[in-house]
N, C-alpha and C positions, 0 to 999 in steps of 0.2 A: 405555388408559393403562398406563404400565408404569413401576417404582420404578427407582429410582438401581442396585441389585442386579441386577435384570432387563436394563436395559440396557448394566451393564456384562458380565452373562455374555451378553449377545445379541453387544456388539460388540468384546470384548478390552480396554478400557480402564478401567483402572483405577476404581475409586468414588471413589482421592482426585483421579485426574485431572477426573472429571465434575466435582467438587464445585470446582475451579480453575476450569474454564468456567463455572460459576457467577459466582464471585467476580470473576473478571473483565468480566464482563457477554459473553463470548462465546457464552453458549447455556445461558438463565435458564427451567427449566421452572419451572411452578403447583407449587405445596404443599399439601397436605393441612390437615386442621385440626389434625393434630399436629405440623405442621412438617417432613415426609416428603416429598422431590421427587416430583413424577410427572411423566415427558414424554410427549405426546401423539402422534400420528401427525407435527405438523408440525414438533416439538420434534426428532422421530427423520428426518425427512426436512434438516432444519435440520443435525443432527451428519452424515448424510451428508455433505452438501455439503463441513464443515468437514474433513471425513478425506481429502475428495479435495483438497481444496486442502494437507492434509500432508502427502498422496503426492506434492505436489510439492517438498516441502520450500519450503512458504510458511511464514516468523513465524507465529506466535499474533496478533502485532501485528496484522500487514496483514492478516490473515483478519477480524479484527473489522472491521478501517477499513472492507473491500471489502463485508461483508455487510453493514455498516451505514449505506451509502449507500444516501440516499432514492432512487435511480436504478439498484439491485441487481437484478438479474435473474435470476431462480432458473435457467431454460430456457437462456439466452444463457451464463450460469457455466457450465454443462453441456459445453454448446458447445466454449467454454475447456477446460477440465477435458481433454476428452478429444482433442483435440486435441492439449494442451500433452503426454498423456500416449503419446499417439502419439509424440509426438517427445522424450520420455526413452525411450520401449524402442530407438528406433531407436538413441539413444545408447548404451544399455546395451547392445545387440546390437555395436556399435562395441568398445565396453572386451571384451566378450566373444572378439571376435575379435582383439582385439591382445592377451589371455592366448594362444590359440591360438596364434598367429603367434610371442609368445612360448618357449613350450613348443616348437615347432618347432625355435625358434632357438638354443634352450640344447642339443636334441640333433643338432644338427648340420644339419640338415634343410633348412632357409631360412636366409638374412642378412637380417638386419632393420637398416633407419638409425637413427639416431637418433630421428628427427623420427617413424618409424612405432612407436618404442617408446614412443610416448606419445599415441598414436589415442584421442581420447574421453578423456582425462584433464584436459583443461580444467577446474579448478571454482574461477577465480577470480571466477565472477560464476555467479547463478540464470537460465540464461537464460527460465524458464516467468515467471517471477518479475517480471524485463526485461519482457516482453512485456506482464503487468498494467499496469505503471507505465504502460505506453504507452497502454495501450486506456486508464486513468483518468485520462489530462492531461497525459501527457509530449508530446505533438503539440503544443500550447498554449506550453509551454517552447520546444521548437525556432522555432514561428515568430515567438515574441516575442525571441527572438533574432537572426533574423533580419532581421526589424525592426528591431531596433534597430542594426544594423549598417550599415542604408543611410543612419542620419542621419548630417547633419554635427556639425562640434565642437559649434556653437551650440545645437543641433537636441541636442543631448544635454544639454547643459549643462541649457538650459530645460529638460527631463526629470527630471534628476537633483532639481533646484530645486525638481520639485513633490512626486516622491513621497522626498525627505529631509522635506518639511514633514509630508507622512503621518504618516509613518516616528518621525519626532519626537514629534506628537500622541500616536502609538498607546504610545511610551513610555514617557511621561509617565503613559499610565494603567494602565501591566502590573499595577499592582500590586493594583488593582482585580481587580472579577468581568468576564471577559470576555462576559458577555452583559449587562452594563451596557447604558444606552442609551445613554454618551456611547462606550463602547466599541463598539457596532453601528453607530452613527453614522461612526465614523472608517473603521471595514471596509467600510464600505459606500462610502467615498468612496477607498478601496481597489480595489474589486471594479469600480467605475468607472473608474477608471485606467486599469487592466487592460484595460478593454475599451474604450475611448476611443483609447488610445496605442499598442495593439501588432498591430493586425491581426488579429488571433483574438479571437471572443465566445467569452467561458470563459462555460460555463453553469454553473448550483452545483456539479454533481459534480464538474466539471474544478477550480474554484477552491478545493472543500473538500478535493482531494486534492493540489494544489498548497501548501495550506496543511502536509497533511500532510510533504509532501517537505521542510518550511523543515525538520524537525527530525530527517528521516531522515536527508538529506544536510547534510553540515557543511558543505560549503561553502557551503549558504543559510545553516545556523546562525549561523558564524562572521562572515558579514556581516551579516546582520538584526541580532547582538548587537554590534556595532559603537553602534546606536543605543541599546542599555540590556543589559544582562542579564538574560536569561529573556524576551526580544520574539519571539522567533523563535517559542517556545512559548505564547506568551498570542494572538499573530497564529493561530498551529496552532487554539487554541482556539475565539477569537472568531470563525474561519472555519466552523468546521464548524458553531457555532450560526447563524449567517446562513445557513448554507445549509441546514437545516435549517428552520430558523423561515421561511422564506421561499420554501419549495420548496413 
């Protein structure tokens, strides 16, 4: 075992940063009987994990979501990990070469277009990041989308009709604990929906991370809270306890 001191001279990270993964619940070592952190071998293999997924410039957020799914895979992360980081060097090897190509061009050397003075400078989106969403539930989104596009008007209407009665129910109770039982009741008659109506069996991790999305992405938010304000995040909730409690 090794103190809060130890493993921040072991890994560069600050004590007060440790002590935020703490409070966060992103990587909670044992304590001492004086109150002193100690992290273990699995606590030190656990903040690995978490530094690779910064080296891709993952949230703090989604690093907890992704390791706290009952469905996490230490081995399969790995997998991920180095892969996605194979393809930022390839990127950075890109930006590397368009300073060069640069540098050339400022001394007369090569003419560069427009479009080559900006190789690898894309960063309107994470695409390691993209690719998470996918592997935890965004496949589930695409084909319920597509589903839903081959109904007719009626064939939607009736759709719309069942899950606004959800949708209704679940708002009426936000204001409640989302692991209520009349709140697990109504998610649960959610999570049926979902897999009744759209072509894709969402298993818990797809639905506890779909839950996630209502409040990543505003355009779920924006319409979920169409039916109350703060639904989108009590739905976020009460999902991840069902899947959770049920896994």
């Amino acid at each position: 075992m090794k103190h809060v001191k130890e493993v921040a001279t072991l890994t560069g990270i600050s004590v007060r940063t440790l002590h935020y993964y703490d409070q966060i619940g992103l990587l909670s070592p044992g304590t001492t009987e004086n109150g002193y952190r100690v992290y273990t071998e699995k606590d030190l293999e656990k903040l690995q994990q978490i530094l690779f997924f910064r080296a891709l410039e993952f949230p703090l957020k989604k690093i907890k979501h992704i390791m706290d799914s009952p469905d996490f895979d230490h081995l399969e992360a790995l997998h991920f990990q180095k892969k996605s980081l194979h393809q930022k060097k390839k990127r950075l090897e890109t930006i590397i070469a368009t300073i060069d190509h640069t540098i050339q061009h400022m001394k007369g050397e090569r003419i560069m277009t427009d479009k080559e003075k900006f190789n690898g400078l894309d960063f309107s989106q994470n695409p390691y990041e993209q690719e998470a969403r996918e592997k935890y539930g965004e496949e589930a989104l695409n084909r319920s989308t597509q589903k839903l596009n081959s109904l007719n008007d009626n064939e939607k209407d009736a759709l719309h009709q069942s899950f606004r009665r959800i949708y209704e129910k679940l708002a009426a109770l936000r204001h409640g604990s989302p692991a209520s039982k009349e709140a697990q009741k109504a998610i649960h008659e959610w999570y049926a929906f979902l897999n009744h109506n759209f072509g894709y069996h969402y298993t818990l991790e797809a639905f506890q991370n779909l839950g996630q999305l209502y409040v990543e992405d505003q355009r779920f938010t924006k319409n979920i809270d169409q039916y109350g304000e703060g639904l989108a995040l009590f739905m976020r909730d009460a999902m991840d306890v069902y899947a959770n409690q049920n896994n």
